[in-house]
N, CA, C and O atoms as CSV, one atom per row, in Angstrom:
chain,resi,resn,atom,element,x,y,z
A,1,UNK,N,N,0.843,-1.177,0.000
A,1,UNK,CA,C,0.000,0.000,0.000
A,1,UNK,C,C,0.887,1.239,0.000
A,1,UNK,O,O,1.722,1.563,0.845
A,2,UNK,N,N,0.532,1.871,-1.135
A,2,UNK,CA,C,1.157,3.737,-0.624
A,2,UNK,C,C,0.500,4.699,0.314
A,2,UNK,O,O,-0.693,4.698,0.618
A,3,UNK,N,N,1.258,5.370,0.658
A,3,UNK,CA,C,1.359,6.627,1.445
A,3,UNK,C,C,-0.051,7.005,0.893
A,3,UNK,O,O,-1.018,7.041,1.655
A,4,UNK,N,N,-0.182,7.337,-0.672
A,4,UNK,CA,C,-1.417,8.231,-1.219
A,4,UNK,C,C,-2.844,7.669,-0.827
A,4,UNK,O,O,-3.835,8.283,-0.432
A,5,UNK,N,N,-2.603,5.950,-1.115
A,5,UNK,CA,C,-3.762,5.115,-0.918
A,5,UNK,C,C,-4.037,5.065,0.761
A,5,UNK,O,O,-5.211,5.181,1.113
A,6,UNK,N,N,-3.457,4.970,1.345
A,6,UNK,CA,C,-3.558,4.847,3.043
A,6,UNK,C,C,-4.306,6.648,2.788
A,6,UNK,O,O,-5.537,6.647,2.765
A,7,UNK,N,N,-3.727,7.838,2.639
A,7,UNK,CA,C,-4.233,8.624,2.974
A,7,UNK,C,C,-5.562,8.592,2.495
A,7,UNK,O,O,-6.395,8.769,3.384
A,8,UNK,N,N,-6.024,8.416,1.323
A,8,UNK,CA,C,-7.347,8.231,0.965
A,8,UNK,C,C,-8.351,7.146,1.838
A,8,UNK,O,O,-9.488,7.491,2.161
A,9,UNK,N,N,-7.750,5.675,2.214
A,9,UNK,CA,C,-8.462,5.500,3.025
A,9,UNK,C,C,-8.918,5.885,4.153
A,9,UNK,O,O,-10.125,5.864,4.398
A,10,UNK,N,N,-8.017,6.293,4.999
A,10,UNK,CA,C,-8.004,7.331,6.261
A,10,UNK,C,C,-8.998,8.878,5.894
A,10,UNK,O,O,-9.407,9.717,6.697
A,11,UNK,N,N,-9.098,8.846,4.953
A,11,UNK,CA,C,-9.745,10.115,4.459
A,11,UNK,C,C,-11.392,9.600,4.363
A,11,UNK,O,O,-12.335,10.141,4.940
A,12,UNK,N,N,-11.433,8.793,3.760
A,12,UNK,CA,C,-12.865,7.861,3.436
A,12,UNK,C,C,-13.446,7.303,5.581
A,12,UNK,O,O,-14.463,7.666,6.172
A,13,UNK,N,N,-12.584,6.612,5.985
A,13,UNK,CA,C,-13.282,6.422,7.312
A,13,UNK,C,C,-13.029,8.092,8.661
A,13,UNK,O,O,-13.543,8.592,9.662
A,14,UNK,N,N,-12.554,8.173,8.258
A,14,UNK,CA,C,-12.309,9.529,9.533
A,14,UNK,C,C,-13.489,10.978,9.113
A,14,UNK,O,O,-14.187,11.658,9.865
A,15,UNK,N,N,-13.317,11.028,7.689
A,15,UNK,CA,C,-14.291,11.760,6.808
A,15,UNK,C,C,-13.658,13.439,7.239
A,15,UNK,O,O,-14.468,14.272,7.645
A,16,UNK,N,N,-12.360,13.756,7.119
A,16,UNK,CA,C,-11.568,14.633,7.645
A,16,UNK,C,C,-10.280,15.060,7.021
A,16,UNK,O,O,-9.339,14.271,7.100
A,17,UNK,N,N,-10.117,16.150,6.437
A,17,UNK,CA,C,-8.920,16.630,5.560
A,17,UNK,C,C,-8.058,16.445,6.433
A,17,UNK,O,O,-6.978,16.206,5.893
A,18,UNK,N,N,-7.987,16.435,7.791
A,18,UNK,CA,C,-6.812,16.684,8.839
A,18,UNK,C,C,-5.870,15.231,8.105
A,18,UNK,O,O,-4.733,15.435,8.530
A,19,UNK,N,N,-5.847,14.666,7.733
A,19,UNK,CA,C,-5.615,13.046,8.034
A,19,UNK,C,C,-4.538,13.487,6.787
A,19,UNK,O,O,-3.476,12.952,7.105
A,20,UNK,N,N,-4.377,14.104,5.722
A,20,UNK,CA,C,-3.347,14.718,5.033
A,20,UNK,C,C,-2.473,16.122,5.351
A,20,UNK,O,O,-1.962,16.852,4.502
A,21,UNK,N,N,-2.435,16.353,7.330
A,21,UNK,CA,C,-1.614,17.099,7.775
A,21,UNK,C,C,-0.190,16.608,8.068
A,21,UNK,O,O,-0.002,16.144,9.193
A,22,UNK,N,N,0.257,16.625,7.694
A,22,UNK,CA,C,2.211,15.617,8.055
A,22,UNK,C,C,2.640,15.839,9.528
A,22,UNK,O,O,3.552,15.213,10.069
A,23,UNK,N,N,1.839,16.856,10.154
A,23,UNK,CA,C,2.290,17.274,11.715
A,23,UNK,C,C,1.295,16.557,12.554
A,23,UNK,O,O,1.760,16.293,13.662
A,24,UNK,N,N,-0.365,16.017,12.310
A,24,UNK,CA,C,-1.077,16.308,13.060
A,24,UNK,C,C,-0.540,14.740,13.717
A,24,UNK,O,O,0.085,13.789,13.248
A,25,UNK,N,N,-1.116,15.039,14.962
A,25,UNK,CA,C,-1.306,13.765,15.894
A,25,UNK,C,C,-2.897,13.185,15.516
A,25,UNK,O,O,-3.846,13.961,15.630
A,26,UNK,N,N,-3.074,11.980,15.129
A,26,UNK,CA,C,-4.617,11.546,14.593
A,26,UNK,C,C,-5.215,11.402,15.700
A,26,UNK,O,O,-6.398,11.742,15.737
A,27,UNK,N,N,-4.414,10.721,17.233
A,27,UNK,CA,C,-4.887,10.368,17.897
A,27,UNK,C,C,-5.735,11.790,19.406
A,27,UNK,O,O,-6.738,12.071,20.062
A,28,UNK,N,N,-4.339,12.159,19.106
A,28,UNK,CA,C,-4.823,13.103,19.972
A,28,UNK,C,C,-5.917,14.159,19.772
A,28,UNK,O,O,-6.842,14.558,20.480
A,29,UNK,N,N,-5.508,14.437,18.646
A,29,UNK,CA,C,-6.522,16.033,17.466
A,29,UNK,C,C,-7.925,14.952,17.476
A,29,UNK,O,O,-8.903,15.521,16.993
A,30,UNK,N,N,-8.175,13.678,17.878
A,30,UNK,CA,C,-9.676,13.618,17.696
A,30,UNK,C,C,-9.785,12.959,16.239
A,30,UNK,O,O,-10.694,12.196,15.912
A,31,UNK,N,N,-9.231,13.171,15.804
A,31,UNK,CA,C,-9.582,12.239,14.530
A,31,UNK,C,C,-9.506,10.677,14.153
A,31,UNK,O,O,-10.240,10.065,13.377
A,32,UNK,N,N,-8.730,10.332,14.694
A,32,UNK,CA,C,-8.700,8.852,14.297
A,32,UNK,C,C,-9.124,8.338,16.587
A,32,UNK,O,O,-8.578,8.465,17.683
A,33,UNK,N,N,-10.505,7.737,15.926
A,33,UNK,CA,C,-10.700,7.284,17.466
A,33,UNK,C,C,-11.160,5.811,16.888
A,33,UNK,O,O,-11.154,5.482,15.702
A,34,UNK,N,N,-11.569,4.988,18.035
A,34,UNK,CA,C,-11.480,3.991,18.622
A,34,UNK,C,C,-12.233,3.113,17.006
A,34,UNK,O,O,-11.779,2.190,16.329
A,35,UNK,N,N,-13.306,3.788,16.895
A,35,UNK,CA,C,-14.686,3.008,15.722
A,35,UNK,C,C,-13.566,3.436,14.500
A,35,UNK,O,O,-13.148,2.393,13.997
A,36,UNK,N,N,-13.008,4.524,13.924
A,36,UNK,CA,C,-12.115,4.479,12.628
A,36,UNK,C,C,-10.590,3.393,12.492
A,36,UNK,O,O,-9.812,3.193,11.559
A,37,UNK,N,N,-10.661,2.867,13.907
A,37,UNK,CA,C,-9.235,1.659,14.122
A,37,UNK,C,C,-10.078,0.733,13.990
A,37,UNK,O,O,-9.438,-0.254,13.628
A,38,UNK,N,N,-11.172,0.477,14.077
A,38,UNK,CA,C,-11.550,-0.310,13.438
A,38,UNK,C,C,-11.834,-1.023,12.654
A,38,UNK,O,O,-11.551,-2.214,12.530
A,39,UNK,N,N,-12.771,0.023,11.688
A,39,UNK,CA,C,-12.623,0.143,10.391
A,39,UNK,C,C,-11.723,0.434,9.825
A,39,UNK,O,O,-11.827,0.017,8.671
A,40,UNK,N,N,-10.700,1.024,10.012
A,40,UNK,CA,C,-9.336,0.783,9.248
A,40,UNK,C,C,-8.815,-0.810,9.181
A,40,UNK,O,O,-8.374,-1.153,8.084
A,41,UNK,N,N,-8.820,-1.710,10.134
A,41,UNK,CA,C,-8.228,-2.853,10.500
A,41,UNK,C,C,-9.217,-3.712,9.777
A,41,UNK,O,O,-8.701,-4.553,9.041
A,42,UNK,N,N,-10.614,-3.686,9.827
A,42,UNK,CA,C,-11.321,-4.197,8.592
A,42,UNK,C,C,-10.986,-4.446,7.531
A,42,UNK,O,O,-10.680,-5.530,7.032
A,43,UNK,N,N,-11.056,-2.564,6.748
A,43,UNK,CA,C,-10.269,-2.609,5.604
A,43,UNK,C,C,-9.196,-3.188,4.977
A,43,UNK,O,O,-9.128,-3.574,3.811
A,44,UNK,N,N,-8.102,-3.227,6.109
A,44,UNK,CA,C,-6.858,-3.544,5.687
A,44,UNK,C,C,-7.017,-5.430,5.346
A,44,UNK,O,O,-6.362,-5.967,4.452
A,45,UNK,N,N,-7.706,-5.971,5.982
A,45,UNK,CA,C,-8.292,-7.404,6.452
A,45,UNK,C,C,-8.967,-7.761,4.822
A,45,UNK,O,O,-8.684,-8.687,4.063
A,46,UNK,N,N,-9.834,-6.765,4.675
A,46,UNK,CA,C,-10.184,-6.998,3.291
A,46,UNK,C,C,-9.371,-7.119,2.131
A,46,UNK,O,O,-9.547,-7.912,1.206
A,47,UNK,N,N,-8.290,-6.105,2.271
A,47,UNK,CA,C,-7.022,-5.637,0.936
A,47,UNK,C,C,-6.621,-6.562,1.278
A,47,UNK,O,O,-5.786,-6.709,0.385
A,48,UNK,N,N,-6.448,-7.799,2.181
A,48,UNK,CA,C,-5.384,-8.921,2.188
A,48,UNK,C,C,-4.578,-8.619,3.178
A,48,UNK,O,O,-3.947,-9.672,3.265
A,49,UNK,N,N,-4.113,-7.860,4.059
A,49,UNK,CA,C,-3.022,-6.990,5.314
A,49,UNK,C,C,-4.053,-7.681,6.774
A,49,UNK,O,O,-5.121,-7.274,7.232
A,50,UNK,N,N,-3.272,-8.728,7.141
A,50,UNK,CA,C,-3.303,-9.009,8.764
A,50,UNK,C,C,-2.896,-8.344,9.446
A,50,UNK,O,O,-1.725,-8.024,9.244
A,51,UNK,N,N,-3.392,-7.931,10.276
A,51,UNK,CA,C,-2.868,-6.725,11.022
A,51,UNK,C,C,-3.507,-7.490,12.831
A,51,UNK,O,O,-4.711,-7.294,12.994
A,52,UNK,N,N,-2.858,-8.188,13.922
A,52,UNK,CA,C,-3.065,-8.031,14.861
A,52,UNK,C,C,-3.598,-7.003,15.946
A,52,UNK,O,O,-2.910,-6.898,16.961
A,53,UNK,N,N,-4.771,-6.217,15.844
A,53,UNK,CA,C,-4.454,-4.951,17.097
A,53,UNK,C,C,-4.204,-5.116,18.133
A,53,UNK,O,O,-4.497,-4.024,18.618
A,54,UNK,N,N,-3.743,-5.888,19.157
A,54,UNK,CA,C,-3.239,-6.618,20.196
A,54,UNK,C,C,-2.103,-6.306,20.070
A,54,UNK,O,O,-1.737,-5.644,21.042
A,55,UNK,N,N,-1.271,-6.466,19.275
A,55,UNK,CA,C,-0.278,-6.355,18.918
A,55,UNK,C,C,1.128,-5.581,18.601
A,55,UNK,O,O,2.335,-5.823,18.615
A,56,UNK,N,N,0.094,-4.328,18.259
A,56,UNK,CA,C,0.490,-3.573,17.715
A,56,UNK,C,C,1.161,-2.422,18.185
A,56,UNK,O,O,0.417,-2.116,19.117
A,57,UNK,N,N,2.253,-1.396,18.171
A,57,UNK,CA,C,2.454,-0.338,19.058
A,57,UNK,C,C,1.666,0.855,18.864
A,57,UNK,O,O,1.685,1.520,17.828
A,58,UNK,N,N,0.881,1.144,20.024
A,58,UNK,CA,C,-0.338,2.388,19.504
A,58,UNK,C,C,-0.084,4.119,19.396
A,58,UNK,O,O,-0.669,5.194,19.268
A,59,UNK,N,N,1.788,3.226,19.614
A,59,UNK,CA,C,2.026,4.577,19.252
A,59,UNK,C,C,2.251,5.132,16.986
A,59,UNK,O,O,2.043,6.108,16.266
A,60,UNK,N,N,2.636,4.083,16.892
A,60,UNK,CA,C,2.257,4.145,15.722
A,60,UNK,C,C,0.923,4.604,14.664
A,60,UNK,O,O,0.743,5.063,13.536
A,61,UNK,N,N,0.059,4.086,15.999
A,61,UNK,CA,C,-1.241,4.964,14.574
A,61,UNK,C,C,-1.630,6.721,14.938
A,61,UNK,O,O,-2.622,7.304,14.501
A,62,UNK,N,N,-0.647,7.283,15.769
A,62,UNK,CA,C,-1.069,8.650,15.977
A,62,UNK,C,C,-0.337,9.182,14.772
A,62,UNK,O,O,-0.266,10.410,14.800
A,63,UNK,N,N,0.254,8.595,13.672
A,63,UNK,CA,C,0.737,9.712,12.151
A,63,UNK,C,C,0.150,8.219,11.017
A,63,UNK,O,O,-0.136,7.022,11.027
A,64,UNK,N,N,0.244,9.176,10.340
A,64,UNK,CA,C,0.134,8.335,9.023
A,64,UNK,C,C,1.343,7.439,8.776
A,64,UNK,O,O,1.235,6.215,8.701
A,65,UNK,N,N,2.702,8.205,8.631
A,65,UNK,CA,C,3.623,7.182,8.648
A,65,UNK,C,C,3.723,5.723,9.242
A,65,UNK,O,O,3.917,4.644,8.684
A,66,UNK,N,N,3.488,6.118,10.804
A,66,UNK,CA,C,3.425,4.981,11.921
A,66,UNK,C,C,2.568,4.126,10.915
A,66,UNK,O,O,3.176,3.163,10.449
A,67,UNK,N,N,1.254,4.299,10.489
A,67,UNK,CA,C,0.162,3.105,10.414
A,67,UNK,C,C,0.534,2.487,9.147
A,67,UNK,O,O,0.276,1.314,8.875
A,68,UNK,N,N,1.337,3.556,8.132
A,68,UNK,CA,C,1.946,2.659,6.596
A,68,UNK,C,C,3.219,1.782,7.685
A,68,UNK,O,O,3.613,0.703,7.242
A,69,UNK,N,N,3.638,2.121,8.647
A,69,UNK,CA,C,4.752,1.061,8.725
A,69,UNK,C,C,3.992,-0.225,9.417
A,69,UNK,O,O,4.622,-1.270,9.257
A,70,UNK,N,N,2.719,-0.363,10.179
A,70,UNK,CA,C,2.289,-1.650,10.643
A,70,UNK,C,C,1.679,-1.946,9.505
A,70,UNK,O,O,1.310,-3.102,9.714
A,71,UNK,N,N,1.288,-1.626,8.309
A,71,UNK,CA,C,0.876,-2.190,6.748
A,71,UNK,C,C,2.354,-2.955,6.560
A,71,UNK,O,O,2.547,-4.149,6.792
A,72,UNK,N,N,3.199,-2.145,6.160
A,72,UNK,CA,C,4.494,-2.809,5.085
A,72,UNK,C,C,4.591,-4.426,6.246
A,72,UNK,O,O,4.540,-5.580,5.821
A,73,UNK,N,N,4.757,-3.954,7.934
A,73,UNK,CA,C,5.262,-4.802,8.639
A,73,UNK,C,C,4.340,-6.205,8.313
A,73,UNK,O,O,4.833,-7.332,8.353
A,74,UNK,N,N,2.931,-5.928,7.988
A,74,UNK,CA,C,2.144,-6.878,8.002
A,74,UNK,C,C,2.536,-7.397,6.599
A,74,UNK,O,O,2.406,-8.615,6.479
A,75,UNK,N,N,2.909,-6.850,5.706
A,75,UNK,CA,C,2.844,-7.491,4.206
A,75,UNK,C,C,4.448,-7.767,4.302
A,75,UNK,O,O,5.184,-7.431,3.374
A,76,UNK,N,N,4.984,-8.449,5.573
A,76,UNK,CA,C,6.258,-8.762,5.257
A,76,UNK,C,C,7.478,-8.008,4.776
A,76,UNK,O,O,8.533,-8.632,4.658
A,77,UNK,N,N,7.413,-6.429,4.423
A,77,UNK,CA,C,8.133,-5.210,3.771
A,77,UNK,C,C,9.171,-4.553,4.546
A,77,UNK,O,O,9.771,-3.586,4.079
């Protein structure tokens, strides 16, 4: 998955331009909460990307970067 496609999905469940800020914190600013980790982890489940949330470090999904690196990590990358 790219950077562009993750942002579009994140854009589609959060329903929020913030999610293409390179500074913002998702977690903190309110935007990415508990029901959009969800549905993100769905999604990704669907594209073929196992993604454990148990698992996972939660510090990673407060940027976009963090959450493309538990993608690549899941697709073996």
């Amino acid at each position: 998955m790219t950077k562009e496609e993750l942002l579009k999905l994140l854009f589609e469940i959060c329903e929020d331009d913030a999610v293409y800020d390179e500074d913002i914190d998702l977690i903190e600013d309110g935007i990415f909460d508990s029901y959009a980790m969800i549905e993100l982890f769905t999604r990704l489940e669907d594209l073929g990307y196992s993604i454990q949330p148990t698992r996972i470090d939660r510090k990673k999904l407060k940027t976009v970067d963090g959450i493309l690196e538990i993608i690549r990590e899941a697709a073996g990358r």
